[in-house]
C-alpha positions as CSV (number, residue, x, y, z in Angstrom):
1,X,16.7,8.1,-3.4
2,X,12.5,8.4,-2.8
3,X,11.5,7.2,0.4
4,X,9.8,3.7,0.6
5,X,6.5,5.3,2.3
6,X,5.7,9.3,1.7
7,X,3.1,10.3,4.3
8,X,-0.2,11.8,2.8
9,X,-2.4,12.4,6.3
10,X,-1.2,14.1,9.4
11,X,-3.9,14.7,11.7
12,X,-3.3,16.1,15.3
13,X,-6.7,18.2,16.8
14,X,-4.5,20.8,18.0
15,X,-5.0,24.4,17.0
16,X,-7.7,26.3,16.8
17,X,-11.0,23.9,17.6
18,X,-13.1,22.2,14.6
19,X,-10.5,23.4,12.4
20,X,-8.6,20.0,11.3
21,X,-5.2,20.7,9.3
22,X,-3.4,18.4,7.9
23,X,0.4,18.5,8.8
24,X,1.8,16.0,5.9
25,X,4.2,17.5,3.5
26,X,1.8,17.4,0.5
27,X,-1.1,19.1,3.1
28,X,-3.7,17.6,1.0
29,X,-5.3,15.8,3.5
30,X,-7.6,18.2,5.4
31,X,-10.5,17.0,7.6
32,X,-14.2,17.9,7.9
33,X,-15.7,17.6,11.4
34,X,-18.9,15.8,11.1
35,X,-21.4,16.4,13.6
36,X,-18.3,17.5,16.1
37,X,-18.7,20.4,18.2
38,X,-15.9,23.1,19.2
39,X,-16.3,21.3,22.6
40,X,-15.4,17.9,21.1
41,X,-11.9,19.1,20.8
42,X,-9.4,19.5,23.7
43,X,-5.8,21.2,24.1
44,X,-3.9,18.1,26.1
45,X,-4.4,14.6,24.5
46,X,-1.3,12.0,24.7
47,X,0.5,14.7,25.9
48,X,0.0,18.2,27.2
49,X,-0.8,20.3,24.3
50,X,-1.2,17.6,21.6
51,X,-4.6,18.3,21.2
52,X,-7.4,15.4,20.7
53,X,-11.0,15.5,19.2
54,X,-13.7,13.0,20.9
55,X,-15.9,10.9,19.0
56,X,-18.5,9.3,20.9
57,X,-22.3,9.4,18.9
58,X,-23.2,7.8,15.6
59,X,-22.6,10.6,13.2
60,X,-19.8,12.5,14.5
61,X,-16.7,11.8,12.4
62,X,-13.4,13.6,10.9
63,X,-14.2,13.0,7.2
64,X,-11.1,13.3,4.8
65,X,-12.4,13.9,1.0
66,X,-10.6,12.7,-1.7
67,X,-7.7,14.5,-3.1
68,X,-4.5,13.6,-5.6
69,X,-2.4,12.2,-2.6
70,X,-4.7,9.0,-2.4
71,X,-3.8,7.8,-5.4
72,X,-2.3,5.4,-6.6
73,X,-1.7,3.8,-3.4
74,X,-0.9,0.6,-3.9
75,X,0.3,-0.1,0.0
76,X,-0.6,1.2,3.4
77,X,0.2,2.1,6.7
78,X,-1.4,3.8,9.5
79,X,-1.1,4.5,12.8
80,X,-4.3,6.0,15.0
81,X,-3.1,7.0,18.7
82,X,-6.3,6.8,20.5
83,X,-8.1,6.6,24.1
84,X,-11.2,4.0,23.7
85,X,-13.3,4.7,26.9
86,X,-14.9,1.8,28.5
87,X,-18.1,3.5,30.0
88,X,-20.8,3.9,27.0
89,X,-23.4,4.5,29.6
90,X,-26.3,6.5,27.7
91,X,-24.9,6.0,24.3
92,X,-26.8,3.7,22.1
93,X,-24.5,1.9,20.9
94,X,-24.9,-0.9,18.0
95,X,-22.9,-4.3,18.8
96,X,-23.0,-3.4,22.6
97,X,-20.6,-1.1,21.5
98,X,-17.8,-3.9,20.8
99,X,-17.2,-2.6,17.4
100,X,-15.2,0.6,16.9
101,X,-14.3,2.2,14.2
102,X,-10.6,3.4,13.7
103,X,-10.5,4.1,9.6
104,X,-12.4,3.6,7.5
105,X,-12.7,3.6,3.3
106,X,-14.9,0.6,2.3
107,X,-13.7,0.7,-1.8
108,X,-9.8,0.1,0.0
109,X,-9.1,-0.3,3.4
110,X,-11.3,-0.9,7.1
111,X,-9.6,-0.5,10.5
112,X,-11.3,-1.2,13.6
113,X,-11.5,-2.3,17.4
114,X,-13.6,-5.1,17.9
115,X,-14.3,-5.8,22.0
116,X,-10.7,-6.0,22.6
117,X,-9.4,-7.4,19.7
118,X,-8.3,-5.5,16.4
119,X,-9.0,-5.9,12.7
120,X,-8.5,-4.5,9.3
121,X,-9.6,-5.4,6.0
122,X,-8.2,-4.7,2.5
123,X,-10.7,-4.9,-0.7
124,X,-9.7,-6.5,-3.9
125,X,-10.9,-4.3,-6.3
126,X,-13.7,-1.6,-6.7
127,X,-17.2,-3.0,-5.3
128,X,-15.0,-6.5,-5.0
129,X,-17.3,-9.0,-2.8
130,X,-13.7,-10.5,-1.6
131,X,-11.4,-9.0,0.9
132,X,-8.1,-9.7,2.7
133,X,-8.3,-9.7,6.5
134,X,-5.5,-9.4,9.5
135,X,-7.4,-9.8,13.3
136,X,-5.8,-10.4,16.9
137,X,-6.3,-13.9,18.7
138,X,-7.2,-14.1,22.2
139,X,-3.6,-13.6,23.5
140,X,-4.2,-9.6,22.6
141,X,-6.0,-7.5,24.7
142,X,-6.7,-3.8,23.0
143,X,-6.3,-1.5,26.2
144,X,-8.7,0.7,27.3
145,X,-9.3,3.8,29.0
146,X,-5.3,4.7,28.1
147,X,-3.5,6.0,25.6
148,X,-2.1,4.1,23.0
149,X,-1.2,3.7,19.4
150,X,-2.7,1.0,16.9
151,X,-1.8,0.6,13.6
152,X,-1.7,-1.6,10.2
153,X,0.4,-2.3,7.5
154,X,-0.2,-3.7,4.1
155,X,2.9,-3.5,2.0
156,X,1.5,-4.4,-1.1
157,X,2.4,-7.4,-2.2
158,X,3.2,-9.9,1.0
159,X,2.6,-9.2,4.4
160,X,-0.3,-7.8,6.6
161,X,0.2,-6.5,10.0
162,X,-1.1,-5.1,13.2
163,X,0.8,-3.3,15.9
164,X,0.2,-2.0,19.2
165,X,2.4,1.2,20.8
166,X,5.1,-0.4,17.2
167,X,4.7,-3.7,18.7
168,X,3.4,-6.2,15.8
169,X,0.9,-8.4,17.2
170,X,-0.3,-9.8,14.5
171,X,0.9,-10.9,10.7
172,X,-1.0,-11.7,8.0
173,X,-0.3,-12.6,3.8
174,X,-2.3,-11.0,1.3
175,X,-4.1,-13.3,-1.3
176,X,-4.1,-10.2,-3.5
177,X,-2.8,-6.9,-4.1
178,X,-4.4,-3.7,-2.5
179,X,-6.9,-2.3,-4.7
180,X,-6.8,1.2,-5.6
181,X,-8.2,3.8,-3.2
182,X,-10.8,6.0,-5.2
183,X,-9.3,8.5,-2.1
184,X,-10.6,9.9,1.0
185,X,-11.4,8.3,4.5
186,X,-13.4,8.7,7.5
187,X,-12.0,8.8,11.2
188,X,-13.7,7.2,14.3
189,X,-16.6,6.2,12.4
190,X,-17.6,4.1,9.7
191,X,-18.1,5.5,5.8
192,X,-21.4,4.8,5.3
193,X,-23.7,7.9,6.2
194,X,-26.6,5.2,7.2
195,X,-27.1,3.3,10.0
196,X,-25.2,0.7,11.9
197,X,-22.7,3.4,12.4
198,X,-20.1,2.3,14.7
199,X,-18.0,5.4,16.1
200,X,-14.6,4.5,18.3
201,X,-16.0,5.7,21.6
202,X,-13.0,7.5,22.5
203,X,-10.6,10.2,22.1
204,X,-8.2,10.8,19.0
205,X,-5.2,12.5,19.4
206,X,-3.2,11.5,16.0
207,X,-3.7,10.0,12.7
208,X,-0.8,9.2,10.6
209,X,-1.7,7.4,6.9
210,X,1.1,6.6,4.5
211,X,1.7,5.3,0.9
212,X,4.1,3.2,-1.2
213,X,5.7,6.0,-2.3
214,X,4.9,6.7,-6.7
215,X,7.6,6.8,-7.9
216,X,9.9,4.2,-6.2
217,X,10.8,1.7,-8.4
218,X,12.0,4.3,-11.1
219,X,13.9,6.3,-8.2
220,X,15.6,2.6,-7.1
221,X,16.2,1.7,-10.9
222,X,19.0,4.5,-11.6
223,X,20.1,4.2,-7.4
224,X,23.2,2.2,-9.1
225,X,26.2,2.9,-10.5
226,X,25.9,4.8,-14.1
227,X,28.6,6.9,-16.0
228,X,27.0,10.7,-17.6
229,X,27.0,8.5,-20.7
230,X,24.9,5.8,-19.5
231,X,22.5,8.5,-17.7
232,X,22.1,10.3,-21.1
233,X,21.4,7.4,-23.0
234,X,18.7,6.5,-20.7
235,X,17.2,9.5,-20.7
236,X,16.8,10.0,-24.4
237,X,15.3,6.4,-24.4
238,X,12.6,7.0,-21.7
239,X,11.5,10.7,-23.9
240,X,11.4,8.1,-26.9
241,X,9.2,5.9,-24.6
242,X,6.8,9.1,-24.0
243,X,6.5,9.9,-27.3
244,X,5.8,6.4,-28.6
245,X,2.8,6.3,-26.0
246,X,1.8,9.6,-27.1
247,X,1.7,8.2,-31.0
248,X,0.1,4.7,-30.1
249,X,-2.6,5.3,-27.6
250,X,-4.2,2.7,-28.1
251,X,-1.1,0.3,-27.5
252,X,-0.3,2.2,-24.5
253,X,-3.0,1.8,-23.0
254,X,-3.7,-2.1,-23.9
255,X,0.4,-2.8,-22.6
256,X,-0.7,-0.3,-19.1
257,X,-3.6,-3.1,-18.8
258,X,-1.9,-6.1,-19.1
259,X,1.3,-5.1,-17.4
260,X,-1.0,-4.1,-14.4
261,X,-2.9,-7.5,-14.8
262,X,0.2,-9.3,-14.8
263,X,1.9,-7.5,-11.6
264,X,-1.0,-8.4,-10.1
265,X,-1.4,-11.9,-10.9
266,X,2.2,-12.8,-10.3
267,X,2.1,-10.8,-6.7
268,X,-1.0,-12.8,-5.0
269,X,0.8,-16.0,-6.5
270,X,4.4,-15.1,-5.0
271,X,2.5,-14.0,-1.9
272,X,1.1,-17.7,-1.4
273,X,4.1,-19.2,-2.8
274,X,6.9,-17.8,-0.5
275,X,8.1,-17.4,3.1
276,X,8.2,-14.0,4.5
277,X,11.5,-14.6,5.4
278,X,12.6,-16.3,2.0
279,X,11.2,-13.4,0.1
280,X,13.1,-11.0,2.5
281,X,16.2,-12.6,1.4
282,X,15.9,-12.7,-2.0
283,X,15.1,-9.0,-1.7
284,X,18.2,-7.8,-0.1
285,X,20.2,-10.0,-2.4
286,X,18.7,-8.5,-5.4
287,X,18.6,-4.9,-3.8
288,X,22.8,-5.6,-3.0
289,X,23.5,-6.8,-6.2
290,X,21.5,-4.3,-7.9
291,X,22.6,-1.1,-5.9
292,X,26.3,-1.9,-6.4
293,X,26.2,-2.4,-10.6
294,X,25.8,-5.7,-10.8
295,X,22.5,-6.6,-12.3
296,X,24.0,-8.4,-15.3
297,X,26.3,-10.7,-13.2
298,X,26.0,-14.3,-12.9
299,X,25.2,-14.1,-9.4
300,X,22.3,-11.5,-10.1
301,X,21.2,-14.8,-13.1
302,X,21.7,-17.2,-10.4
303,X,19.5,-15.7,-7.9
304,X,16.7,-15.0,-10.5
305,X,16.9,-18.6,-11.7
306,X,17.3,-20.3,-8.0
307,X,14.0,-18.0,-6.7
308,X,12.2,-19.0,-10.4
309,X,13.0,-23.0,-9.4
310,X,11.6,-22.1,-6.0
311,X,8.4,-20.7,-7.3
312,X,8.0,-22.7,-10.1
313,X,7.8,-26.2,-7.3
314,X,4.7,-23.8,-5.3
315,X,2.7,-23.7,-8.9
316,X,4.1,-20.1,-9.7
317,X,6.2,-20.6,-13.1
318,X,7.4,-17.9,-14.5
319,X,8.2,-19.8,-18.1
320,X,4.3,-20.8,-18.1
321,X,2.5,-18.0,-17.3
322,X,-0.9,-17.2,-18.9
323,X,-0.7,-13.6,-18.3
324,X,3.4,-13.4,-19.1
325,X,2.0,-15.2,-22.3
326,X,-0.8,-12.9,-23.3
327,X,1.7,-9.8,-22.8
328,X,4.5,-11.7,-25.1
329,X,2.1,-12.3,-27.6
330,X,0.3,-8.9,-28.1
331,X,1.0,-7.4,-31.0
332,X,1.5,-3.7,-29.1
333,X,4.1,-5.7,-27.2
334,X,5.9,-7.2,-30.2
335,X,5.7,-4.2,-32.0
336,X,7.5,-1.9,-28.8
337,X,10.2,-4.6,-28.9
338,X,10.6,-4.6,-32.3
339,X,10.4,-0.3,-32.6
340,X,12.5,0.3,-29.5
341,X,15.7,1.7,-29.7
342,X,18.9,-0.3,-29.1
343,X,19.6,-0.2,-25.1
344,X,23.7,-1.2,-25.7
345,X,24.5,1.8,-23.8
346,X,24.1,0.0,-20.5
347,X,25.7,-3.7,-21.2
348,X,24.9,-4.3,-17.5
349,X,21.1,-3.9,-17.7
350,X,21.1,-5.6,-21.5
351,X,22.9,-8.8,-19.9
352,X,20.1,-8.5,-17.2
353,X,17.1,-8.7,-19.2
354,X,19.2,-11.7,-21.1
355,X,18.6,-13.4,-17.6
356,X,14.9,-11.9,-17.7
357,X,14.5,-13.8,-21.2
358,X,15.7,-17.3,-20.1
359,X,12.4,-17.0,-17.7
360,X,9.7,-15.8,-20.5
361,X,6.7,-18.4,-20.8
362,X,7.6,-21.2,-23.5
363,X,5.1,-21.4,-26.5
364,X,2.6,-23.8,-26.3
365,X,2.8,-26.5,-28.8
């Protein structure tokens, strides 16, 4: 079964100086030393031998460029292990030097040290004027002149976090999904090539970025149990599937847009709507009762109908949905439903969306 997270930038400023390899398993993640001098890189950093690049002046950075592993990424992680320095004497230094940049790409994602607090910020969409934001309070103090590891999680659809050496020290819930990454990312400084530039004032030793693994949810959809039969059948469907698209372009891509706007819509909702720890819950029960063949049971009907009550009495109702209605409706929609072959082979999954159908929107009278 595909890993939740796949890893797409492994950074370490060992080796050979200036030269920045990235160790992921993809290795498409390289970095380009902006401004940073052989020098700049030393052989011990967290450890002896682990190698660390400093970044102290306004345009000295490790630039990643964009590459295939950025997207889509529809979640993130990342973990920087980092030495901020406390004397800035003879640096000029914008903010008095209390912000420092970690990561940053400013179409997706911004991680920084502020004084000794932490923040990162998640946009909404491409050149989107709102963003989601996770900071510290005053009970967290940001070490310096150590080593230490901060990092961030957003796992796409309801939490935000911050951690310290794995310790979460802060949570947060995003009002919407992350947007997509047009790729790439600069380290210890900020993107922009203008001024304020606000490097980390400190000494890198690792940088560890990772994905929602594409992929996931088809990998976790046949993760049950499914005679050769069953397996065949469901292969021969999703090559019909490919071919449809590939006859009806136009369809595809209209149904790819308002699935997309739909997934969207309904996480920010369930993301406002739910507990962390509610949501949790309903996820291992689904993930148990889905895992072990029983999709189509009554339990598996009960749960979708208990969590659809639940949602429903926080403003999210899943038989009154604008978006669910506008997908119903289409006439590409109806006309896949109607053109699709018969799914019989599978009685579990058929009695499943049966459950699915009790929850469509109701027509508007």
């Amino acid at each position: 079964m595909a890993a939740w997270w796949e890893l797409i930038c492994h950074h370490t400023y060992s080796g050979t100086p200036g030269v920045v390899y990235d160790q992921s398993p993809g290795h498409g993640s390289h970095g380009e030393a902006i401004g940073v001098g052989a020098a700049d890189f030393a052989e011990d950093g967290a450890s002896p031998g682990s190698g660390a690049v400093r970044i102290r002046n306004d345009f000295h950075q490790i630039e990643v460029s964009e590459g295939p592993f950025w997207s889509p990424c529809d979640g993130l992680r990342a973990e920087v292990t980092v030495r901020l320095e406390s004397q800035t004497a003879g640096l000029g230094l914008h903010a008095s030097g209390k912000w420092r940049w970690l990561l940053s790409n400013p179409g997706c994602f911004q991680f920084a040290v502020i004084g000794q607090g932490m923040m990162a910020s998640f946009a909404h969409g491409p050149g989107a004027a709102t963003r989601d934001r996770i900071g510290t309070d005053e009970t967290v103090q940001v070490p310096y002149d150590r080593w230490i590891t901060l990092g961030f999680a957003h796992d796409g659809l309801t939490t935000l976090s911050l951690s310290i050496d794995g310790a979460i020290v802060a949570r947060g819930r995003p009002q919407r999904p992350l947007a997509a990454t047009t790729g790439g990312v600069v380290i210890g400084n900020t993107y922009s090539r203008n001024y304020p530039k606000y490097p980390v004032v400190g000494s890198i030793d690792e940088v560890k970025i990772w994905r929602l693994t594409p992929g996931r949810v088809t990998a976790r959809f046949f993760n049950r149990p499914m005679d050769e039969a069953t397996r065949r059948c469901w292969e021969e469907f999703l090559q019909w599937l490919q071919r449809w698209r590939e006859a009806n372009p136009d369809c595809a891509e209209e149904l790819d847009r308002l699935i997309a706007a739909l997934a969207a819509d309904v996480a920010s909702r369930m993301a406002a709507a739910t507990h962390d720890d509610r949501f949790a819950q309903v996820t291992r029960s689904y993930g148990a009762l889905w895992r072990t063949g029983r999709m189509g049971s009554p339990e598996m009907a009960a749960l979708l109908g208990e969590f659809a009550a639940e949602l429903s009495e926080h403003g999210v109702d899943p038989r009154g949905d604008d978006r669910q209605r506008q997908l119903y409706q289409s006439d590409c929609y109806r006309r896949l439903v109607a053109e699709m072959p018969s799914l019989d082979c599978d009685p579990g999954f058929a009695a499943y969306l049966e459950s699915l159908r009790s929850l469509a929107p109701r027509e508007r009278g």
